[in-house]
N, C-alpha and C positions, 0 to 999 in steps of 0.2 A: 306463373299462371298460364292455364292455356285460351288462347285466343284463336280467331280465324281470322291471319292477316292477306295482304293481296298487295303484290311490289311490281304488277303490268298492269296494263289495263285488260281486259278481255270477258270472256268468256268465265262463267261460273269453275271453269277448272282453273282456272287462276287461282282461286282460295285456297289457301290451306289451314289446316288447324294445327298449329304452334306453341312450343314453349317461349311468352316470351316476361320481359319485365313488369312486376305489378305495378302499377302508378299510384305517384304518391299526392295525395290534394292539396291543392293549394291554398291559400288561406282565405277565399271564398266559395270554396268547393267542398263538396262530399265525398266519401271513397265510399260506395258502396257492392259490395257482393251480389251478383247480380243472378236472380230466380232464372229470368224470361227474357227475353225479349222478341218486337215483332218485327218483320220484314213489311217494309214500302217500298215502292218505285223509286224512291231516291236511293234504295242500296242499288238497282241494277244498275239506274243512271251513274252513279258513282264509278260501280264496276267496270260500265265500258266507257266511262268516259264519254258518255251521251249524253245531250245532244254537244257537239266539240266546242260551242263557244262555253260551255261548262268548265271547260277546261282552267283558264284562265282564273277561275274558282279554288278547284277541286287539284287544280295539278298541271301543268302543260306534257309531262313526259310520263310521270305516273303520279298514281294517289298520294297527296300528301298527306292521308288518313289513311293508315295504313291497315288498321282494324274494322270493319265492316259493320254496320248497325244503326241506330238510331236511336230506337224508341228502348227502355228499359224499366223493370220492376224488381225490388230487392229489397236488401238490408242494410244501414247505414252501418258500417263499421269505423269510421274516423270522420269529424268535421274539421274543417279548417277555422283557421282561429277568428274569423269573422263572419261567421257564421252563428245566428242566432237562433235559428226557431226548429232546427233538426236538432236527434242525438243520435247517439250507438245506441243501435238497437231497433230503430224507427222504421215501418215499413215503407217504403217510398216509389214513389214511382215519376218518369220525366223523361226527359230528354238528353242526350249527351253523344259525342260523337267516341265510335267504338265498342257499340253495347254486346258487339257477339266475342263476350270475354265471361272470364268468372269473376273480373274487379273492372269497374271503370270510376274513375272520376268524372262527375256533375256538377255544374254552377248550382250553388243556392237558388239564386234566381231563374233556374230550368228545371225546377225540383220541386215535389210537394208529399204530403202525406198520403198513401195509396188508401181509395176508398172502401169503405171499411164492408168486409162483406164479398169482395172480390178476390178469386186468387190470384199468383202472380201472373198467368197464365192471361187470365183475363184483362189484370191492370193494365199488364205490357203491352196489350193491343189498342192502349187508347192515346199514348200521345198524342204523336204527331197525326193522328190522324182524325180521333176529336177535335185537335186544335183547330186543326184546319178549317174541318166543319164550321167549328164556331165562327171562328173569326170569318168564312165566308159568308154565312147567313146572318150573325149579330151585326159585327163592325163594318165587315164591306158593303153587304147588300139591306141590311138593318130591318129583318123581317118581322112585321107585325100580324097579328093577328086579323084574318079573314083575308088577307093577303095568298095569292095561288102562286106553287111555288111549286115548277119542274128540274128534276135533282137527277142528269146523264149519266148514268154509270153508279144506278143506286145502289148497287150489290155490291160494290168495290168499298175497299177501308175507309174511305173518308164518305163517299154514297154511304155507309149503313148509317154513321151517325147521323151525315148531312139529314136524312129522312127522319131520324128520331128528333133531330134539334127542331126542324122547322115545324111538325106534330106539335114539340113543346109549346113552342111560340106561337101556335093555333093557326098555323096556317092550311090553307089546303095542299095536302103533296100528290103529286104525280111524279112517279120514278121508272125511271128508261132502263131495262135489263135484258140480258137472253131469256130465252124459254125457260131453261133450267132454274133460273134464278129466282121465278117469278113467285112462287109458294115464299121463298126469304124476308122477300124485299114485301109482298104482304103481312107477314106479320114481324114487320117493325113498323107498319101504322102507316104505310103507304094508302091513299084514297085512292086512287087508280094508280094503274102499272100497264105501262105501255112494251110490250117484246117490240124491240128492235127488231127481231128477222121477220116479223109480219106487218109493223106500220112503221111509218116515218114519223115521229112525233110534228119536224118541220114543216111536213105540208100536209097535217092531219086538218089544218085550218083552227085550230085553240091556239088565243095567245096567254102565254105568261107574266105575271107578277115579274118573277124573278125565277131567269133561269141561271141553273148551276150548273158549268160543263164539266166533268170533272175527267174528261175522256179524251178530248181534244181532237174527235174524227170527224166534225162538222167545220163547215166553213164558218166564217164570220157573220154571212149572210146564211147561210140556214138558219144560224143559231137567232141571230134574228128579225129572221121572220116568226118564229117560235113567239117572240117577247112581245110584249105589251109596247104601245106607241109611246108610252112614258114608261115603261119599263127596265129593270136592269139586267144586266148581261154580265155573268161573272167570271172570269174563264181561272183556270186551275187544273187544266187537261195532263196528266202526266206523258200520256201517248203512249204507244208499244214500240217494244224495239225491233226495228227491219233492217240491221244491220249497219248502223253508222248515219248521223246527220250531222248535218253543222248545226242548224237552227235546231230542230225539231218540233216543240209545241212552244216553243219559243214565237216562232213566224207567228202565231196566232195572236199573242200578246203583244207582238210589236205590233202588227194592223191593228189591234186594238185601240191600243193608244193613241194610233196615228187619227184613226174615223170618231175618237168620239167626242172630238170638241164640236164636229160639224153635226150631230146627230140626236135628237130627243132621246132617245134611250142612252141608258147610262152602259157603257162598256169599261168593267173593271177587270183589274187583274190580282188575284187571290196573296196578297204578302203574307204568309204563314209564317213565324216567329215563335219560339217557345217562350211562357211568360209561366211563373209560379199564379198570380193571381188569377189564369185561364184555367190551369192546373186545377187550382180549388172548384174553380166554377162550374168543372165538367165534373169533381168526386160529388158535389151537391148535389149537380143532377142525376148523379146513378146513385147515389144514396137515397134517393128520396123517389124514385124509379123512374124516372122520365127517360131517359138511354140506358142502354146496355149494349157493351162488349158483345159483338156475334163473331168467333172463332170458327174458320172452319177446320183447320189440322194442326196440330205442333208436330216438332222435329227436334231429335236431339240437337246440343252445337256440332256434334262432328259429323252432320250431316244438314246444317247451313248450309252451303254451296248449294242442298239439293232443295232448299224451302227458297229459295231466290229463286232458282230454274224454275218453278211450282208456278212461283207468281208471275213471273216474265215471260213463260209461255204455255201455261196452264189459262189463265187469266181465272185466278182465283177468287171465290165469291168470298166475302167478309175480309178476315185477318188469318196471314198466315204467321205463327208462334214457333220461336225456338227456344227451347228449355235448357236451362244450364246445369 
C-alpha cells in the first residue's frame, strides 16, 4: 500500500510517499481502507519532534510512527476477532496512528460509525479535533447553559467545534480570530468575535466563564485576567513552530498546574484521548445539526507533505483534508 512515511525528524520534506506493508488487525482492531484523512498540529509536532520533551514520547532519535496522520474516515475491510459492533463494509470514522495511508489499523475502542449524511472528507475532519473540543468544554470545563464562554483561536480545528459545542450547551460564545477569519467564525454561532490584530481580548476589561486557549500565545496571567474570579482557565495551546523548543506550550501547562492550587480560578489542562463513546456523542450532534465539519482545502496523499506545510505556516482557518 502506499503510505507517507518519515525516518528523521525535520522539515515537511522529510515525508515521503512509499510502498510500504499493509497492516494486519489485531484482534481488537479494524483494518480499515481509508477515504480521508485530516492534518492537526500533532502531525507537525510529531514531524519535528517539537516541543523536545515530546520526544521521550514520540521517539528520542526519530519517529517511532513512522506513518504520519491521525484522524481518519473509511471503510472497514477486516475486524478483529474481538470485536463486536463494527463489520466489513461499515463506514467509519476515528482515530488511529498512521492514517496518511490507503489501510490503517484502528482500536475498536477509537472507532465509530461515521455520521450519516457526511462525506468522508468531512467525517475525517472531526476526530481528534471534536474530541478535543468536547472533552474541553463538557468534561474539563463542564459548560452549562447561560454560562460566557471565550474560545482563542476559534477559526483553528478544534476553535470551530469548540464554538459550535459551547452554542450547543447554550452558552454565550465569544471567539478570538484574525481579520480574515471573522465572516467563519460568525457563522458558526459565535455571539461576538473579537480580531486579535485590533483588541486585546485580555485587557478589553470582560471577564469569562470559561476561557479556552487553544493557541498558547498568552501568558498565564493575561489569560487570567480574561477569567472570571471563580472562573476556569483551560489551556490546550498547540503553539506554532519557530524552529525547535524544549518545552514549548508545554511551559504553559506546567505553570498551570503549579499556580492553581493557590488560586480561585480553576487552571486546567486539556487531556484529549480518543474514546468510541465521544465518537458517537459528536456523530449525534451533527446528525441532528448542532456542529458541523467547516473544511477549508483537501489535498491529495502525495501531496500531504504540502497540507502540513499549509497548516504549520499558513495558519489555516478550519480543517485541512487529505484524500486517498
Amino acid at each position: 500500500m502506499k503510505a507517507v512515511v518519515q525516518d528523521r525528524y525535520g522539515s515537511a520534506d522529510t515525508l515521503e510517499l512509499r510502498e510500504v506493508e499493509q497492516p494486519v488487525p489485531a484482534a481488537d482492531e479494524v483494518l480499515v481502507r481509508v477515504h480521508a484523512a485530516s492534518v492537526n498540529a500533532y502531525d507537525w509536532h510529531y514531524q519535528h519532534g517539537d516541543p523536545k520533551i515530546a520526544r521521550l514520547s514520540f521517539g528520542l532519535r526519530a519517529p517511532k510512527v513512522r506513518i504520519r496522520g491521525r484522524d481518519f474516515a473509511g471503510r472497514v475491510e477486516a475486524v478483529g476477532a474481538e470485536v463486536k459492533g463494527l463489520h466489513p463494509g461499515d463506514e467509519v470514522y476515528g482515530e488511529a496512528a498512521g492514517t496518511f495511508a490507503e489501510f490503517v489499523c484502528a482500536k475498536d475502542s477509537e472507532t465509530d460509525l461515521k455520521p450519516a449524511g457526511l462525506s468522508f472528507e468531512q467525517a475525517a475532519a472531526m476526530p481528534l479535533a471534536a474530541n478535543t473540543a468536547l472533552i474541553g468544554l463538557r468534561d474539563v470545563a463542564g459548560v452549562r447553559a447561560g454560562q460566557s464562554v471565550l474560545v482563542n483561536g476559534a477559526s483553528g480545528g478544534v476553535g470551530t467545534f469548540a464554538v459550535q459545542l459551547a452554542k450547543a450547551y447554550g452558552a454565550e460564545v465569544t471567539g478570538v480570530c484574525g481579520a480574515r477569519n471573522v465572516e467563519l467564525v460568525g457563522s458558526l454561532g459565535a455571539d461576538q468575535i473579537i480580531d486579535y490584530t485590533r483588541e486585546d481580548f485580555t485587557r478589553a476589561g470582560r471577564r469569562y466563564d470559561v476561557v479556552l486557549d487553544l493557541v498558547g500565545n498568552r501568558s498565564l496571567r493575561d489569560l487570567r485576567r480574561a477569567t472570571a474570579a471563580a472562573g476556569t482557565v483551560v489551556l490546550s495551546g498547540g503553539g506554532v513552530y519557530e524552529g525547535g523548543s524544549v518545552l514549548g506550550p508545554v511551559r504553559l501547562t506546567l505553570r498551570g498546574l503549579l499556580l492553581s492550587p493557590f488560586v480561585r480560578q480553576r487552571v486546567l489542562q486539556l487531556p484529549a484521548r480518543a474514546r468510541k463513546d465521544n465518537l458517537a456523542a459528536l456523530r449525534e450532534l451533527t446528525e441532528t445539526g448542532k456542529i458541523a465539519p467547516a473544511v477549508e482545502r483537501t489535498y491529495p496523499l502525495s501531496e500531504a507533505a504540502e497540507a502540513i506545510r499549509h497548516l504549520e505556516v499558513e495558519h489555516a482557518r478550519a480543517k485541512i483534508v487529505v484524500t486517498v
